[in-house]
Backbone as numpy.savetxt, mean C-alpha at the origin, in Angstrom:
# Nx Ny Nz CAx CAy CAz Cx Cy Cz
6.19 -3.79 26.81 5.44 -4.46 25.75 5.16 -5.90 26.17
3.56 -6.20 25.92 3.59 -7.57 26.25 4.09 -8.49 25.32
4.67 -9.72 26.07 4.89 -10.63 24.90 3.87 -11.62 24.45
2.59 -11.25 24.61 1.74 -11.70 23.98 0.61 -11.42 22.47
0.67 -9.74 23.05 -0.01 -8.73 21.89 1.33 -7.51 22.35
0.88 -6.88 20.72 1.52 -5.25 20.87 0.68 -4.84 20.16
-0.24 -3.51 21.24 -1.48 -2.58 20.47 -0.62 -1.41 20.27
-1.02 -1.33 18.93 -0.26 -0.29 17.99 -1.06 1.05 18.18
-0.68 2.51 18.83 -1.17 3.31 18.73 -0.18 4.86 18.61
0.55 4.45 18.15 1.43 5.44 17.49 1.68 4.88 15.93
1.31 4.68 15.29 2.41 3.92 14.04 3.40 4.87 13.38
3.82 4.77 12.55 4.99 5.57 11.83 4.21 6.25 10.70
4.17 7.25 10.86 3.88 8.17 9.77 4.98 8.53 8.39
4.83 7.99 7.58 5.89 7.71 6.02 5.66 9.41 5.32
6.78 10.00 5.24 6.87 11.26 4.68 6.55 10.91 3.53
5.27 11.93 2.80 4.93 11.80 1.27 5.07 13.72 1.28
5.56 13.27 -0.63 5.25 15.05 -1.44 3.75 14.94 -2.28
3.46 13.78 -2.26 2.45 13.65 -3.56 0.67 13.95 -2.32
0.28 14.12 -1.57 -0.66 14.21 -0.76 -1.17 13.53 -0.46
-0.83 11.90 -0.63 -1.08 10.93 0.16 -0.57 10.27 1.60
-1.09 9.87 2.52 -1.16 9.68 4.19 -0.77 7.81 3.82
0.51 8.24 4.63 0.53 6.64 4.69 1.06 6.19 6.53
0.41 5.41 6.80 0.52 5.22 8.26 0.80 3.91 8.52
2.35 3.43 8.78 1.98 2.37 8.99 2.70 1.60 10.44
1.57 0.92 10.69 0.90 0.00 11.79 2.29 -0.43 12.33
3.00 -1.74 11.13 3.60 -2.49 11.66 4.21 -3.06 10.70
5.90 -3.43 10.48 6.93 -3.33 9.43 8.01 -2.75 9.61
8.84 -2.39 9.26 10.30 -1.80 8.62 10.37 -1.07 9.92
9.47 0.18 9.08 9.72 2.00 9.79 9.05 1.76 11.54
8.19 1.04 11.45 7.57 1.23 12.67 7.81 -0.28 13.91
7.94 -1.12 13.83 8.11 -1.80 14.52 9.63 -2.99 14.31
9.87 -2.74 13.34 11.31 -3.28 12.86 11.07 -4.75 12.46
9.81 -4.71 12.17 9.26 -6.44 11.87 9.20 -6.20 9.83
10.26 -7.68 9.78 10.39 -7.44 8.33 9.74 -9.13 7.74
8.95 -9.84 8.16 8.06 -10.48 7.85 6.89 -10.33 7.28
6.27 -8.57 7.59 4.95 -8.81 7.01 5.27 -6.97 7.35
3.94 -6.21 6.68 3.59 -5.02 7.28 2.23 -5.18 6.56
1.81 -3.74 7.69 0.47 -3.48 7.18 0.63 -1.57 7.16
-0.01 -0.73 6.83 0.19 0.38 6.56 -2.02 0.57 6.42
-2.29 2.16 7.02 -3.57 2.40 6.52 -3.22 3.90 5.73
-4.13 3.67 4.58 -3.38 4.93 3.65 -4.70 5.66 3.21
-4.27 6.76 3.01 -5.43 8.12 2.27 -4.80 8.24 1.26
-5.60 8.32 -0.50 -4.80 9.09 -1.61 -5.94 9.64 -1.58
-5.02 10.75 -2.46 -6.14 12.07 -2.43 -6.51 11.53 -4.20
-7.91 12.36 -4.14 -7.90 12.27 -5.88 -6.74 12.41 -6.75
-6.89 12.13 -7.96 -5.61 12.46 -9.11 -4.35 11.69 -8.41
-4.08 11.16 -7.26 -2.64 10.76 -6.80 -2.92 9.59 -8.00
-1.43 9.41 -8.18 -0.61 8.02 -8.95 0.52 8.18 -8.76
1.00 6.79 -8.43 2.45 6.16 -8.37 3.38 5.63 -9.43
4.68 5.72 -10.07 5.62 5.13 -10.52 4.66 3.82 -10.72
4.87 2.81 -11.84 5.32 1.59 -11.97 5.94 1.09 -11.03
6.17 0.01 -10.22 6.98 -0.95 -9.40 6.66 -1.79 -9.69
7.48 -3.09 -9.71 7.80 -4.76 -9.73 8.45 -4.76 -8.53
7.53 -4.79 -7.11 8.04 -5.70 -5.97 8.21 -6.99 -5.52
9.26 -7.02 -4.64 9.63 -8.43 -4.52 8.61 -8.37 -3.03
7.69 -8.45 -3.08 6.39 -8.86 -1.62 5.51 -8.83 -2.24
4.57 -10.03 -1.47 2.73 -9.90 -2.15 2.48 -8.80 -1.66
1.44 -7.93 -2.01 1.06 -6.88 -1.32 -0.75 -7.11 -1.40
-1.81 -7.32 -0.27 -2.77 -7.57 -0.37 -3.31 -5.91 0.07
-4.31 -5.39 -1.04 -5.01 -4.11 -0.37 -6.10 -4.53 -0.13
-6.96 -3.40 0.64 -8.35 -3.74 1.07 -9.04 -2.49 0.98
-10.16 -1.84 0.37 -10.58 -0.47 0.13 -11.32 -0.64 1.09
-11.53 0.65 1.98 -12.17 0.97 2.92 -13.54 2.12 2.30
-13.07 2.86 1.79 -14.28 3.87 1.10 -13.30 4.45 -0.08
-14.11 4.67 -1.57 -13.66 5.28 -2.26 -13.34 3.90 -3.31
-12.16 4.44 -4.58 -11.64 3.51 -5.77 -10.68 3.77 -5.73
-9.76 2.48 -6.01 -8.44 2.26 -6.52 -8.01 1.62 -7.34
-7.44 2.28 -8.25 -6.82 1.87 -9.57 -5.44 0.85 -9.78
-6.16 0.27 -10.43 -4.29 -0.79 -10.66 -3.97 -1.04 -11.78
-3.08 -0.78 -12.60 -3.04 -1.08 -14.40 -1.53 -2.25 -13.55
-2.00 -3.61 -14.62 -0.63 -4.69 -14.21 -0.20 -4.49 -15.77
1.24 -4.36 -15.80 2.01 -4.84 -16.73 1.31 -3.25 -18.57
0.46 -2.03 -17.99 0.26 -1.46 -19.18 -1.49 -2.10 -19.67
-1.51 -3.56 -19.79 -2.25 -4.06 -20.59 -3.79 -4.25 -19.95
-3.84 -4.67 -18.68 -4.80 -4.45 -18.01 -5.22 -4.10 -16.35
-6.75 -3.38 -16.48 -7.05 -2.33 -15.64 -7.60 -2.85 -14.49
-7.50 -2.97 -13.38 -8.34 -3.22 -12.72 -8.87 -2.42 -11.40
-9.96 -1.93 -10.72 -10.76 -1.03 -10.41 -10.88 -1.58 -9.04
-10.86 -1.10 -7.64 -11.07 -2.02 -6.61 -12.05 -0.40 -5.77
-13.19 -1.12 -5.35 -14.09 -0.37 -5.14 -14.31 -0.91 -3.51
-14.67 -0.09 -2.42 -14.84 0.07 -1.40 -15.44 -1.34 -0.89
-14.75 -2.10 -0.15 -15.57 -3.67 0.75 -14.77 -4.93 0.08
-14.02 -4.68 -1.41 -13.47 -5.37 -2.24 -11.99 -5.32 -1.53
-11.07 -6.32 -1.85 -9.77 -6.91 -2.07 -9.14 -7.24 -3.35
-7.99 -7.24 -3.11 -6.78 -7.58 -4.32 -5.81 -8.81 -4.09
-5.09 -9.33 -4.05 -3.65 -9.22 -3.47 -3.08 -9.59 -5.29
-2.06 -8.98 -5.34 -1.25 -8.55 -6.83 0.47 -9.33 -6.04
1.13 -10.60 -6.45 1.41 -11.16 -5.68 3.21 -10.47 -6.62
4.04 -10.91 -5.84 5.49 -10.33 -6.22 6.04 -10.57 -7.30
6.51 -9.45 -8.04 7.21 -9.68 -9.14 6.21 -9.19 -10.17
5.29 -9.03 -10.14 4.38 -8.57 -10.95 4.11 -6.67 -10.99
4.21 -6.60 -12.18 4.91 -5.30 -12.50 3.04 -4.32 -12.80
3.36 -3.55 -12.08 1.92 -2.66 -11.68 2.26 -1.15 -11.16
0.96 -0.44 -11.36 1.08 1.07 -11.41 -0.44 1.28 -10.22
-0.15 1.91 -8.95 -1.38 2.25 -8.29 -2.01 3.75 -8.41
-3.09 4.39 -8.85 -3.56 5.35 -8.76 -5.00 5.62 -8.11
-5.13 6.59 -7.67 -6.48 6.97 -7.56 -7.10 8.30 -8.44
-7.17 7.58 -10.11 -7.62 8.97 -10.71 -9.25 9.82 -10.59
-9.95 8.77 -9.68 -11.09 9.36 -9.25 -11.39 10.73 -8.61
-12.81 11.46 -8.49 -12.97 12.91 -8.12 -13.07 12.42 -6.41
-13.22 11.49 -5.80 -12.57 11.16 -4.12 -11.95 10.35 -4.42
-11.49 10.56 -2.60 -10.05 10.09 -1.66 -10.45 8.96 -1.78
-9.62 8.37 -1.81 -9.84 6.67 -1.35 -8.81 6.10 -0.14
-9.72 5.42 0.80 -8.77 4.78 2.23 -8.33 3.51 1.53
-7.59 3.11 2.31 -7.39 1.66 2.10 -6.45 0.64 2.93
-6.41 -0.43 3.49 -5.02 -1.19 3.99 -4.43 -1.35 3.31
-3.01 -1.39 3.11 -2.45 -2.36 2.58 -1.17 -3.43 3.33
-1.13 -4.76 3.25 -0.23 -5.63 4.04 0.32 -6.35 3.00
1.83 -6.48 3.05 3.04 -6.74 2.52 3.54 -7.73 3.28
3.96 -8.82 2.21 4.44 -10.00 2.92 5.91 -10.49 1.37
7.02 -10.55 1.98 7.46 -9.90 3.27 7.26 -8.28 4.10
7.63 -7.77 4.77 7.57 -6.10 4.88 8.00 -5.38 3.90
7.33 -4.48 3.58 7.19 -3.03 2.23 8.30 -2.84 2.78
9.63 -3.06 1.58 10.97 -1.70 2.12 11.00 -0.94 0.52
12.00 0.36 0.71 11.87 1.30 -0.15 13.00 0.28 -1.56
13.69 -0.36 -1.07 14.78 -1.28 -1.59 14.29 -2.30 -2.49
12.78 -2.85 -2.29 12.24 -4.27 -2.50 11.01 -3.76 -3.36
10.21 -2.32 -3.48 9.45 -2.65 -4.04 10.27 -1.56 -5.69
10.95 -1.71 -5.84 11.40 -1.41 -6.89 10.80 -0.09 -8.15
10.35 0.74 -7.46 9.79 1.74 -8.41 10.74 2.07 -9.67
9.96 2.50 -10.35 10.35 2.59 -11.78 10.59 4.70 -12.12
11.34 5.12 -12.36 11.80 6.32 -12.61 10.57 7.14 -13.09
């Protein structure tokens, strides 16, 4: 590995039951870097996640398709393909894609996404 760049072409593939692809780049699972990660993800239609209040900003970026974010129950917000977010830590939010398509997307976590930190909700 150089110590100048590291081109990522294996990343860590994150076991899901729900039919979403999560791949990520660089963080925890895949490079042992707990400063930041980035992950590129597929949800399939109808996917949604638990509630979580993580302790990391988490900035997404839609690549094609919609993604859903309800913060805190009270309000909705819609992130449509070329658009950004970042929903910063501690702030209590639900991600779905209840749309009829997949939606891609990045997402990068600062500090690194661990299963410990982003706190899902039962």
């Amino acid at each position: 590995m150089s110590k100048k760049y590291f081109k990522q072409v294996n990343p860590f593939i994150v076991p899901t039951n729900d039919g979403k692809s999560i791949k990520e780049h660089f963080g925890l699972a895949s490079t042992k870097e707990d400063k930041y990660s980035l992950a590129h993800m597929i949800a399939p239609p109808g996917w949604s996640e638990p509630y979580q209040t993580p302790q990391f900003d988490e900035i997404t970026f839609v690549i094609r398709g919609r993604k859903r974010m309800m913060i805190d129950e009270s309000e909705e917000i819609t992130l449509h393909a070329g658009e950004s977010i970042l929903i910063k830590k501690g702030c209590r939010v639900q991600y779905s894609n209840p749309f009829e398509e997949e939606t891609e997307y990045i997402s990068v976590c600062v500090p690194a996404f661990s299963i410990d930190s982003v706190h899902r909700e039962d």
